[in-house]
N, C-alpha and C positions, 0 to 999 in steps of 0.2 A: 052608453054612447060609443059609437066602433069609433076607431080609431083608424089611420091610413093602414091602405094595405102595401104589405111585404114588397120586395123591391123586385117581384116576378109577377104582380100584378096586374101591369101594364096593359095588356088586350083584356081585362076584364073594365076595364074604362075607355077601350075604342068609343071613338064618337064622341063621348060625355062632353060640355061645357062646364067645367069648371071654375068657379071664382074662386081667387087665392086671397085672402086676409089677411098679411100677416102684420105681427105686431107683438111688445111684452104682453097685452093683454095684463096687466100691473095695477088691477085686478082685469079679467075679463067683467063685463058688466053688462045690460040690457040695451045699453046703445049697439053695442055690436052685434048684436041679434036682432035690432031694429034695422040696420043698415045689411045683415045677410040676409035676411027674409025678402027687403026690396029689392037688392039686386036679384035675388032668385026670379022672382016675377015679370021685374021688370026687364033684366036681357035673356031670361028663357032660359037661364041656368039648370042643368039638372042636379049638381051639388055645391057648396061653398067650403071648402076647407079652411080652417082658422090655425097658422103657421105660428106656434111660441114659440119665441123668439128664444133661446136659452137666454142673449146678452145683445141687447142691440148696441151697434157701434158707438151709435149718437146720443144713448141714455146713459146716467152714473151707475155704477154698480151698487153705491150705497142706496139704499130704500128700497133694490131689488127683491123679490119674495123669489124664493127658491125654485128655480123651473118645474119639480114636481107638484109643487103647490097650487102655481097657476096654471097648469094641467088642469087639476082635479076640480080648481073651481070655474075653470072655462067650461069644462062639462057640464059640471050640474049650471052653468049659464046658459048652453046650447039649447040643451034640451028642443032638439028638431032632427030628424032623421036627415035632414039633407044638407044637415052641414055634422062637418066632420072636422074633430080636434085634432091636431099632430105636433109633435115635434120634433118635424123629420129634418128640421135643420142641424140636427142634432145628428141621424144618422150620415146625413148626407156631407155632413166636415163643413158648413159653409157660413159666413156669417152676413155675407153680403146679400142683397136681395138679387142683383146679375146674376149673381153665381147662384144663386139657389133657384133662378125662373132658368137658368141653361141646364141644372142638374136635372131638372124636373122631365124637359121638353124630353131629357134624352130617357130616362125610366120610362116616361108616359109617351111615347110620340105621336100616336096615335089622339092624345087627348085634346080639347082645345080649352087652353088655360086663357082667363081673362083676371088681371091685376088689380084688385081691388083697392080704392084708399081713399081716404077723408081730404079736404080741401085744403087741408092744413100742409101735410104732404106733396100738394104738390103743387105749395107753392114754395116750399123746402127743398125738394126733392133733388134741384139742383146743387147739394150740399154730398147725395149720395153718390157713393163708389161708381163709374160709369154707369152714370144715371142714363144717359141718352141710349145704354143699349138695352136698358129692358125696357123703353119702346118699341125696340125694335125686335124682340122676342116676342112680346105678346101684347096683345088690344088691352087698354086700360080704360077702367072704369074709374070716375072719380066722382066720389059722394061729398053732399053737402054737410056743411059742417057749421054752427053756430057761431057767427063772427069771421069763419075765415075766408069764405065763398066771393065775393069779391075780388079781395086782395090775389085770390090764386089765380082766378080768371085774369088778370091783371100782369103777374109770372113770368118769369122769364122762360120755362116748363110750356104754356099757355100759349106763348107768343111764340115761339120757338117752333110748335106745332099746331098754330092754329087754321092752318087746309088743311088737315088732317084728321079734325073733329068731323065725329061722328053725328046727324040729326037724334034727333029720339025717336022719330018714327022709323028710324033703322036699328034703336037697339036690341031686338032680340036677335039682331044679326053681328053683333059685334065679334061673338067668340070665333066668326065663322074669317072676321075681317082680314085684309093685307095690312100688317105692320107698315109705320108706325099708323093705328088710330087709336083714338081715344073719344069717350064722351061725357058730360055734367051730366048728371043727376040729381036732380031737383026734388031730394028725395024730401018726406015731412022730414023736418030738425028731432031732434031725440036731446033730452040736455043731459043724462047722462055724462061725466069725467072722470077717469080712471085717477088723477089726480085728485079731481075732491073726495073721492072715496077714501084713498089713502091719508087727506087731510082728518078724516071724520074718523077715522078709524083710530090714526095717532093720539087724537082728543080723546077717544073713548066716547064719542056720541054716534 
């Protein structure tokens, strides 16, 4: 599985749509590969990068697995040429997702990054580090999530920006959009839970 390229990379991804994932991945697991595969398709994506997180702000550190760990097993979860593991959050000094979609735009500029994330997130989201400016850096995608898809639509996130939502029969145009847009995706549910994984594991079943 490649991994991102070097920090002189940049005009070898002119043009590209990419979808940015990030998350602990605490395990990475087959939902997230359910939800990279859909966004490829459905907004025309030519790669999906999946960002491990080293430490996320908002999670405990106790029951974290080692950032190398959850590398190696997001790979062998990937398993698809067009999505790509990194954790350049790591190279890049940043731990907020602002500061990691501005690190980005300026390595890549040329590229067009769309912000990938479950329904859960955003109906959270208003919890993150100036949340309101990576709308405004980059078109966000937000995927459906078992149970929270409502409540998000519902959001202060949602409500905040809703002229701004994008149709679906515009989304393979999204990467191309004027910030802030964003749009639901109505993707199939996956039940997949990085948390019950970690329950079943503790158990030993």
């Amino acid at each position: 599985m490649a991994t991102l390229p070097h920090r002189y990379a940049g005009p070898l991804h002119a043009g590209l749509r990419v979808g940015l994932l990030g998350g602990s991945f605490n395990p990475a697991h087959a939902g997230h590969r359910h939800i990279s595969l859909y966004a490829l398709k459905a907004l025309g994506l030519d790669q999906v990068w999946w960002l491990v997180s080293p430490q996320n702000p908002l999670k405990p550190v106790r029951g974290m697995a080692p950032l190398a760990e959850r590398l190696e097993e997001a790979r062998r979860t990937a398993r698809h040429p067009a999505i790509r593991v990194t954790a350049i959050e790591r190279e890049l000094g940043t731990r907020y997702t602002a500061d990691t979609l501005a690190k980005l735009k300026r390595r890549f500029p040329k590229t067009r990054f769309v912000w990938l994330m479950g329904a859960d997130n955003l109906r959270q989201i208003p919890r993150w580090r100036h949340w309101t400016r990576i709308f405004r850096l980059v078109p966000v995608a937000v995927l459906a999530r078992p149970t929270y898809s409502m409540g998000a639509l519902g959001g202060m996130a949602a409500q905040r920006y809703a002229r701004r939502r994008v149709s679906m029969h515009k989304a393979k145009g999204l990467a191309g959009s004027k910030t802030p847009a964003w749009i639901f995706l109505r993707n199939p549910l996956h039940p997949a839970s990085a948390t019950a994984i970690r329950r079943a594991r503790a158990s030993g079943s």
